[in-house]
C-alpha positions in Angstrom: 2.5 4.1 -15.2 -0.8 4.1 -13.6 0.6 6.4 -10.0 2.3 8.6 -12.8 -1.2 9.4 -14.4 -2.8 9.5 -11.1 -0.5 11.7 -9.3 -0.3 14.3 -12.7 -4.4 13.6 -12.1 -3.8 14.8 -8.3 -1.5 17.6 -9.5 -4.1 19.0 -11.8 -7.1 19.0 -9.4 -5.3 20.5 -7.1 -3.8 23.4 -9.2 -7.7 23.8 -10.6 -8.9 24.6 -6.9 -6.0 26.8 -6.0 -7.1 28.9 -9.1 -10.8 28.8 -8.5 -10.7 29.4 -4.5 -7.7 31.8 -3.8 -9.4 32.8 -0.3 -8.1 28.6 0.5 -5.2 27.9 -1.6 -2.6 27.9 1.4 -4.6 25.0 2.7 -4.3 22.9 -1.0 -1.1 23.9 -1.5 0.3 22.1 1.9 -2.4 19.5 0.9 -0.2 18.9 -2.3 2.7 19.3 -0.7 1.5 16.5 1.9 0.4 14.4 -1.3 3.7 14.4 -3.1 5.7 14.0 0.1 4.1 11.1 1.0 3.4 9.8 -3.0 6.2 7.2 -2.4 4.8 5.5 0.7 1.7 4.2 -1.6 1.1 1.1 -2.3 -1.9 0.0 -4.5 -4.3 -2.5 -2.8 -3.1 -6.3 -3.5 0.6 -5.5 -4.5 2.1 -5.7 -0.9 2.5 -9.2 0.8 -0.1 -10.5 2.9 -2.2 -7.5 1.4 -5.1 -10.4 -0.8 -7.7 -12.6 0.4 -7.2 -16.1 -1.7 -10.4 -15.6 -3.3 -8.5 -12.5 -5.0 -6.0 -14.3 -6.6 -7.7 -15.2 -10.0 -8.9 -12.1 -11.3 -5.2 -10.6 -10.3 -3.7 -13.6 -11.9 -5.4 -13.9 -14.9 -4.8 -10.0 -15.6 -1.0 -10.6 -14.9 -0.8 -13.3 -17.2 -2.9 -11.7 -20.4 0.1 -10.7 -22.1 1.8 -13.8 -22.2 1.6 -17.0 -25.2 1.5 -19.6 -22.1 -1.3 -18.8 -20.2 -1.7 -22.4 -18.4 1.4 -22.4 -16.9 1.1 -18.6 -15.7 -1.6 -18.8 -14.1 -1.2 -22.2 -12.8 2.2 -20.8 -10.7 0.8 -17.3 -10.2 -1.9 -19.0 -8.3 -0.3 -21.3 -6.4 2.4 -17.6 -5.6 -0.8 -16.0 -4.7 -2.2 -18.3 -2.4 1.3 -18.4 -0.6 2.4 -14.6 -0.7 -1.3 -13.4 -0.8 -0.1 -10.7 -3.7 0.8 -10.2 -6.8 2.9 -7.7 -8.6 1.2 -5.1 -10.6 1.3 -5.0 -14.4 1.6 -8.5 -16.7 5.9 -8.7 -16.2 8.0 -7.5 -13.7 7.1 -5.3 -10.9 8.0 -8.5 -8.2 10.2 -6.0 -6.3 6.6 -4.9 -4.3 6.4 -8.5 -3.5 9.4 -10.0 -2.2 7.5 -13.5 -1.3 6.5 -14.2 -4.9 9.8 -12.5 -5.8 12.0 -14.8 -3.7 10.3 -18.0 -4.1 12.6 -19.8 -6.2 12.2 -23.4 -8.2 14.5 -26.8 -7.4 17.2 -25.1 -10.1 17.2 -21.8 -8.6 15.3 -19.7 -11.5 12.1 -17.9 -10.5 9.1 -20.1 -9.5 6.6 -17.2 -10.1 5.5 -15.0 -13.2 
């Protein structure tokens, strides 16, 4: 959600100086074009493995668990993911695709050992 709004941010300053400076919009149009070419190939700080420093891991952790009514055990195992994978998926569920340590790490019964 949050790359959505900032590449329609991107996509809007752009357009803005195309209109105001026509003697350089061939330069900010093959800017844009560079921008959305490449829009797939970013990946926000702290989402890709090895990507955090452990001192990191709480404020990520606490914001991935908000959302959820068992907030010991989340962040207790998001942690303890975090200090192994050094990342954690964005948003407070899902997302573990950018992170296929704390993805992948599974318990004794084979269900998902991270949040």
């Amino acid at each position: 959600m949050a790359t959505k709004l900032l590449s329609i941010f991107m996509l809007c300053v752009a357009l803005i100086l195309v209109l105001l400076e026509p003697n350089q919009g061939a330069s900010t149009v093959e800017t844009l074009a560079f921008q959305q070419q490449h829009q797939g190939d970013y990946q926000p700080y702290g989402t890709t493995q090895g990507s955090l420093r452990p001192q990191e891991c709480a404020p990520r952790c606490t914001s991935r668990c908000s959302a959820t009514a068992y907030k010991k055990p989340c962040l207790f195992f998001c942690q303890k993911c975090c200090a192994k994978c050094l990342c954690v998926p964005p948003g407070t569920y899902g997302n573990k695709q950018v992170c296929p340590c704390y993805n992948n790490w599974k318990t004794k019964r084979g269900g998902p050992k991270c949040p």
